[in-house]
C-alpha positions in Angstrom: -77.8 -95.4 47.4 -77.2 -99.1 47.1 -75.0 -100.5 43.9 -74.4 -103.9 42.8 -71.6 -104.3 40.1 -71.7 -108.0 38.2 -69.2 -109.6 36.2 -69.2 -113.6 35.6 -67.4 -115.0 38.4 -66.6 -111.6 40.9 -63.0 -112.1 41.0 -61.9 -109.6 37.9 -64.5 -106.8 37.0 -67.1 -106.7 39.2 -64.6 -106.3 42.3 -62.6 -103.6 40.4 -65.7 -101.5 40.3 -66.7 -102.3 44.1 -63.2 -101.4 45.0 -62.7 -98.3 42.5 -66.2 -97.2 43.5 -65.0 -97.7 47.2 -62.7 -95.5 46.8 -64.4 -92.8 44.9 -67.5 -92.4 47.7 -65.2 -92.2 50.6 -62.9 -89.4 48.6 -66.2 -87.6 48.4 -68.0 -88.1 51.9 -70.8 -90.2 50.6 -71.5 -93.5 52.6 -73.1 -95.7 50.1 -73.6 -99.0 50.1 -71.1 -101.2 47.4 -70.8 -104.8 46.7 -70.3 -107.1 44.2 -71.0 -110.3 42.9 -71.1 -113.1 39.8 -73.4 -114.5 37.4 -71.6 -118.0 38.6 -70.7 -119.2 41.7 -67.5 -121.1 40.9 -65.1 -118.6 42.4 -67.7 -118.4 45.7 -65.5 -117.2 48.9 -62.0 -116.3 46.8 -60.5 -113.2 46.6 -60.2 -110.9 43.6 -57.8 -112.0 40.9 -54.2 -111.2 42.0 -53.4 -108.9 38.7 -57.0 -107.0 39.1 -55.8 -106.5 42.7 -52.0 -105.2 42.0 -53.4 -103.1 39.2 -56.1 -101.3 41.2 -53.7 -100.9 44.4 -51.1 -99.2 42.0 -54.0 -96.9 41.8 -54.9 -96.5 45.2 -58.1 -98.7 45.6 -58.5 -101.3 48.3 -59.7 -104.4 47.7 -59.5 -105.6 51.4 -62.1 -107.5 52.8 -64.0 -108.6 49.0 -64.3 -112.2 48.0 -66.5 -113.8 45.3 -70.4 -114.5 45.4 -73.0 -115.3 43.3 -75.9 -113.0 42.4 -79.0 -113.9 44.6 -83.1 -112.9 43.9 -82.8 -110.9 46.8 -80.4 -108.6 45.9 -83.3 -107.2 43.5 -84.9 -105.9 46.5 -81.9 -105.2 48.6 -79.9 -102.8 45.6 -80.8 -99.8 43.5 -78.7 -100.3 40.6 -77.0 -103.5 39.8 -74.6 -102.8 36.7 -73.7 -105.3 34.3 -69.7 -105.6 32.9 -71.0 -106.8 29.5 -73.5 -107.1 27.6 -73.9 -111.0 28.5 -74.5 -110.5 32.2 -77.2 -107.7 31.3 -79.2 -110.8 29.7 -78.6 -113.0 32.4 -79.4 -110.3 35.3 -82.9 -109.7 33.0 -83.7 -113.0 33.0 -83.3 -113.6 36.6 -86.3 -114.5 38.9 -86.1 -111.0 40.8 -85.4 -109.1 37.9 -88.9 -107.0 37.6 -88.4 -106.0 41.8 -86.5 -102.6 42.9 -83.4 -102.6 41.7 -82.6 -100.7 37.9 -80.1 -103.1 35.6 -77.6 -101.1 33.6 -74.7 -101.9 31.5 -71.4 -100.2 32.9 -70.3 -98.2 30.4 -73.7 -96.7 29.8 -72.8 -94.7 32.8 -69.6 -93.1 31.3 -71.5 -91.8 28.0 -70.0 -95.2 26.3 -73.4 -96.3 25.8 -73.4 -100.9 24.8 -69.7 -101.1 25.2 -68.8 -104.2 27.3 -66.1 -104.2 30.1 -63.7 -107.3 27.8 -62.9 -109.7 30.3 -59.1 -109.8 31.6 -58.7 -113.0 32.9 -57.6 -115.4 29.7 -55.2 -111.6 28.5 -52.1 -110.4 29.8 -51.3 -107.4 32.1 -52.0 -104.6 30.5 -55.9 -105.7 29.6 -56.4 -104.9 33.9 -55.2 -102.0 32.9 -57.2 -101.2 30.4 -60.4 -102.7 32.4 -59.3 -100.3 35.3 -59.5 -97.1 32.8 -62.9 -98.1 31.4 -64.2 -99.3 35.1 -62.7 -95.4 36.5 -64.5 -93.5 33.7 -68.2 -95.1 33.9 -67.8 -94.8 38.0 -67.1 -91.5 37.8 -69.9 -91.4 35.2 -72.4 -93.3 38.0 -71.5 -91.0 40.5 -72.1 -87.8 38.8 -75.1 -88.9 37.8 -76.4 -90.5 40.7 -76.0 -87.5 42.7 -77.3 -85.4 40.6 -80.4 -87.4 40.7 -80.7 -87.2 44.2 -79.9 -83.2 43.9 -83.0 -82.9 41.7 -85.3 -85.1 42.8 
């Protein structure tokens, strides 16, 4: 299984959800394939927002190793789900050239039974809105999980 997770500039929510999703996988044995990436490029080759990190970390996820990218075509053919943050990034992933290949384009919190909820953005808040990003990003990876495997179990 290959996942994408897509925020606006991969530096906040997308990279939670690679690094929470990181963490979830290996706690369970499976050896899927996460990354993450942005609608934008302006962040391109930084590392996560320093609060997204520290709250995530408090948590136990590791966000070693991630830096910023922009979505590409390709990663249509290269992912099986690429999960939107909010509702705004879901419209920009379908209008991508791309879009119609491989990959399946949700909404994040579809996956946790929250179904057209959008991740809020952190970035502009204070502390405690990665906090609440973190909660929302935990409960619809579990949700993608769950599902995802049982997917696999039945088909």
């Amino acid at each position: 299984m290959r996942l994408l997770f897509v925020c606006t500039g991969n530096i906040c929510r997308s990279p939670t959800a690679h690094a929470v999703a990181r963490t979830r996988l290996s706690a369970i044995g499976l050896d899927w394939r996460v990354a993450s990436a942005g609608t934008g490029g302006w962040h391109a080759g930084e590392a996560p927002d320093e609060r997204a990190t520290a709250a995530g970390t408090a948590r136990g996820h590791d966000f070693s190793g991630l830096s910023a990218r922009e979505i590409e075509p390709d990663d249509f053919d290269r992912f099986d789900h690429i999960i939107a943050m909010d509702r705004s990034h879901l419209r920009a992933l379908r209008a991508m050239p791309g879009a119609g290949r491989g990959a399946r384009i949700s909404l994040m919190m579809d996956w946790s039974g929250e179904a057209g909820i959008d991740v809020p953005d952190p970035y502009y808040g204070g502390e405690d809105g990665f906090d609440q990003v973190l909660d929302m990003i935990e409960r619809a990876v579990d949700g993608l999980i769950d599902r995802l495997r049982n997917d696999q179990s039945s088909g």
